[in-house]
C-alpha positions, 0 to 999 in steps of 0.5 A, a space after each residue: 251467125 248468132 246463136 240465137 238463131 239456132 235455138 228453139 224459142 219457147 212460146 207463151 207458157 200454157 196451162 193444165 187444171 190441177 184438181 187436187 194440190 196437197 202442199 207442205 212448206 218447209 222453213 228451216 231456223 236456228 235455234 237454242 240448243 242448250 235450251 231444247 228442253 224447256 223448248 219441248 215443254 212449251 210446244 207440248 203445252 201449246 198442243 204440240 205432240 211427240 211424232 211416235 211411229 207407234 202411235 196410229 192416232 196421231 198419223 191420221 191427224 197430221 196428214 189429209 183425209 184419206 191419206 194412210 201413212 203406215 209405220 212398217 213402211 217407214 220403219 223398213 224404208 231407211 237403213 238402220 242407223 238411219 232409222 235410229 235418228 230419224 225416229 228417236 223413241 223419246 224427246 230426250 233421245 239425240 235425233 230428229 224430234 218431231 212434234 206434230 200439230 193438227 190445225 184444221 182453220 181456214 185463212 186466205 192468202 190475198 196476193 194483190 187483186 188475187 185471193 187464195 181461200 186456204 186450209 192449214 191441217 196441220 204444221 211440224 216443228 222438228 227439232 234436228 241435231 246441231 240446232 237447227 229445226 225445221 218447221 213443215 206446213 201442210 196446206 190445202 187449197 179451197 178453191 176447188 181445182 185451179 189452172 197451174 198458173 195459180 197453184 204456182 203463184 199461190 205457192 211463190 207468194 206463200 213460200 216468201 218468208 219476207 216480202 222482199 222483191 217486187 213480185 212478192 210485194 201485196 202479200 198478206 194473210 187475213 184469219 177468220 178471227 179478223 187478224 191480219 199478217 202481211 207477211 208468212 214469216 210473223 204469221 208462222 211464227 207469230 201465230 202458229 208456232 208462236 210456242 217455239 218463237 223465244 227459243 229461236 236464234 235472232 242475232 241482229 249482227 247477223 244478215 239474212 232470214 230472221 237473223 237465224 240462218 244468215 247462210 240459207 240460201 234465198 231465203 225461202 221455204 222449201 216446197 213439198 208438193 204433189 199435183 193431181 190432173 184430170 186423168 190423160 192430161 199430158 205434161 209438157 217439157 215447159 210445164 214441168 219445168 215451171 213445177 220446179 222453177 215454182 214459175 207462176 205469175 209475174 208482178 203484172 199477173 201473166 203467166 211466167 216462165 224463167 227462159 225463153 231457150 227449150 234447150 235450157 228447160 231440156 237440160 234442167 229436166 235431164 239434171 232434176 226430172 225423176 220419171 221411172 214412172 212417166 207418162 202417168 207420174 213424175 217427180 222433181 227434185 229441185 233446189 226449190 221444190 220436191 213436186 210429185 205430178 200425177 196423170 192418173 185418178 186419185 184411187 189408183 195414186 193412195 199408195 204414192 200419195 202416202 209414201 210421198 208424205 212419208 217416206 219420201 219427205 224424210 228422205 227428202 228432209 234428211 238431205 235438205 238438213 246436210 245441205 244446210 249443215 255444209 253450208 253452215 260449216 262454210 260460214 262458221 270458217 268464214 268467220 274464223 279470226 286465225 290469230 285469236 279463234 283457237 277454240 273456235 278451231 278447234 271446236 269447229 273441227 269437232 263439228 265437222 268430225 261429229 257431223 259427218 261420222 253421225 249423220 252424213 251419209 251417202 246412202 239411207 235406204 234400203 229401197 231402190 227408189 229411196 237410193 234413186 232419190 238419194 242421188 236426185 236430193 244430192 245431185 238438186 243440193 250439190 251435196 258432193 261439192 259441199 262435203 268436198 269443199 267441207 273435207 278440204 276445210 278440215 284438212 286445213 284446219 287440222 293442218 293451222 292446229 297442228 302448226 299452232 301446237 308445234 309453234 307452242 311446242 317449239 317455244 316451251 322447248 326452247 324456255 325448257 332447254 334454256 333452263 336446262 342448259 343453265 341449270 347444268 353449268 350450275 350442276 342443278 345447283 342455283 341455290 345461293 347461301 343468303 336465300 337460306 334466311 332473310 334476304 335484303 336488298 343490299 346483300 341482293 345489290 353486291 351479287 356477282 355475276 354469276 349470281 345475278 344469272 342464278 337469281 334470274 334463272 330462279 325468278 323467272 322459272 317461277 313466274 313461267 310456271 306461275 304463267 302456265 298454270 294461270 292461261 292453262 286455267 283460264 282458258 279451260 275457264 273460258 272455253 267452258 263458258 264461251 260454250 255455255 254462252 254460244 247458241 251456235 252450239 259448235 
């Protein structure tokens, strides 16, 4: 008998009426460490401001009306070396620096025969160790309270950076000062973000996102959102999982859902479903979405809307940079050339070491329900798979160093022991009588053979320390400059 035959077959997706949406789309990119300085100074003038924790004014500006993000919250949420590097006090501090926008200008998102009036209130860039940076957008919908379907759609379109697939074909961005984007990625960073574009990492060897991270993944935004219904509204397995999928519609404009199986959404929700809080208050974190869903009103959801934006987002933040971080050390390995990246290596395993004594850990709350998400972020990033795929990757680094450096010990032994050995039957003697004054070549040419052995004894020892002394500096030479020149900055 067929399997199929025993599974539930889920029916044509259904729909429930999301009355208030607030989105924030997170794109990651690399980006020139070496000049994050002058990186500071352009978005400052581009009205970028330093996110301080002490600065209240700035805190309402970045989030939606009504929303009160509190500084004790953040500051108690997270462990304390936790703390130090998600809120460095100044720009010049190593950490996660933030710099915040508010925008406040209506644009609409025209997605073929569909049309999406949307507000951007504000947009993040933050400037994360290691070169990588991560730009936030927060969106609000204007279209008043919308079927699932279209929220959904609304973000699947906005969250394509480049509009590669058929779906996603149609898309663009129209403002109201007339200018016209066809895809998210220039209007981000062409209009946006336009201050922090020439400090980007764009390598036109490089395949994938802008040249910029050829190891990410899908080459998408990440989606932060939270969903209000009518209050009562209940959820349904397969709504939930669409949230997560970000399934809204297809390229004929239906209503779509990833698997016709009930079995498989069961599954998925068992892996990524967070419902301590069920049936009025769900969360999702998936490899594609960090969603919160609501059933209750709005006044008694003030407190986890604002810890959503907050401190649930640098929870959620933290977690997608070691995510990228472990899949960038597989790529920089894949790339490894063996016979000639001796600095490469070893600079790669001073990656990896820094990295993950720094910034990698397994806990960064003090709070159960950070703990909680914690595990839901790593379990949704395969975190533990990553590290372990990255620690094996040290240990056989560690293991090539080691072999090339007694490989190189053996051979200065065996030069050492040769001139020793030699320099011995001598007595430590090898100074002929005719080197004392000028030499010729024709007192050279009735040597011996015991003195054309003492001449070539002494002309190469010279040569071979001559020969240290010269790759010795040249390669002190060229590693400072090979660092200097590397954006990937290992």
């Amino acid at each position: 008998m067929n399997r199929g035959e025993f599974m539930e077959v889920i029916a044509e997706p259904a729909d429930f009426t999301v009355t208030e949406a607030h989105l924030a789309f997170v794109l990651p990119f690399a980006y020139r460490k070496k000049k994050a300085r002058q990186a500071t100074v352009a978005l400052e003038q581009d009205g970028f401001k330093f996110f301080s924790l002490d600065d209240s004014a700035s805190l309402k500006a970045i989030y939606p009306e009504g929303v009160q993000v509190m500084r004790e919250e953040l500051d108690q949420y997270f462990l304390p070396y936790v703390e130090q590097k998600l809120f460095p006090e100044s720009p010049e501090d190593y950490g996660f620096r933030r710099f915040s926008k508010p925008i406040c200008e209506e644009y609409i998102l025209e997605v073929k025969d569909r049309s999406y009036p949307f507000r951007i209130i504000s947009i993040d860039i933050t400037l994360a160790p290691f070169g990588l940076a991560f730009l936030t957008t927060r969106v609000e919908l204007l279209t008043g309270p919308l079927p699932l379907s279209g929220i959904l759609d609304f973000n699947q379109h906005f969250r394509a950076a480049e509009n590669k697939l058929k779906e996603e074909k149609g898309t663009s961005i129209h403002c109201n000062d007339g200018e016209f984007y066809e895809n998210i990625h220039d209007f981000l960073l062409g209009r946006m973000a336009a201050a922090m574009k020439p400090f980007i990492i764009h390598d036109e060897r490089l395949t994938g996102y802008f040249g910029s991270l050829p190891y990410f993944e899908d080459e998408r935004m990440y989606v932060h959102a939270f969903y209000f219904t009518e209050p009562g509204t209940e959820i349904s397995d397969e709504q939930l999982f669409r949230i997560g999928r970000v399934d809204g519609l297809d390229a004929h404009g239906n209503r779509f859902i990833s698997t016709t199986n009930r079995k498989y959404v069961q599954d998925y929700l068992d892996k990524y479903l967070h419902d301590r809080w069920a049936p009025g208050y769900y969360l999702l974190t998936t490899d594609y979405t960090f969603a919160a869903i609501s059933t209750k009103p709005r006044s008694e959801m003030e407190r986890p809307l604002a810890h959503f934006m907050s401190t649930h987002y640098y929870n959620f933040l933290i977690h997608y940079f070691y995510r990228i971080m472990l899949l960038r050390v597989s790529f920089e390995y894949s790339r490894l050339k063996w016979d000639k990246d001796e600095e490469f290596l070893k600079r790669l395993i001073q990656l990896i070491t820094i990295f993950s004594s720094w910034y990698y850990f397994e806990h960064i709350s003090a709070r159960q329900e950070g703990k909680e998400l914690g595990r839901r972020f790593r379990e949704a990033f395969t975190l533990d798979v990553l590290y372990r795929e990255v620690k094996e990757t040290l240990d056989e680094l560690y293991r090539v160093q080691e072999n090339s450096a007694t490989s190189r010990m053996n051979l200065l032994l065996f030069f050492l022991t040769v001139f020793t050995v030699i320099s011995g039957i001598y007595g430590m003697n090898l100074v002929i009588d005719d080197w004392k004054d000028d030499t010729s070549w024709t007192e050279i040419e009735s040597y011996g053979f015991f003195e054309w052995i003492s001449l070539l004894t002494a002309v190469i020892g010279i040569a071979l320390s001559v020969y240290l002394s010269v790759t010795t500096l040249g390669r002190t030479l060229w590693r400072k400059l090979r660092m200097r020149w590397n954006d990937m900055d290992l």
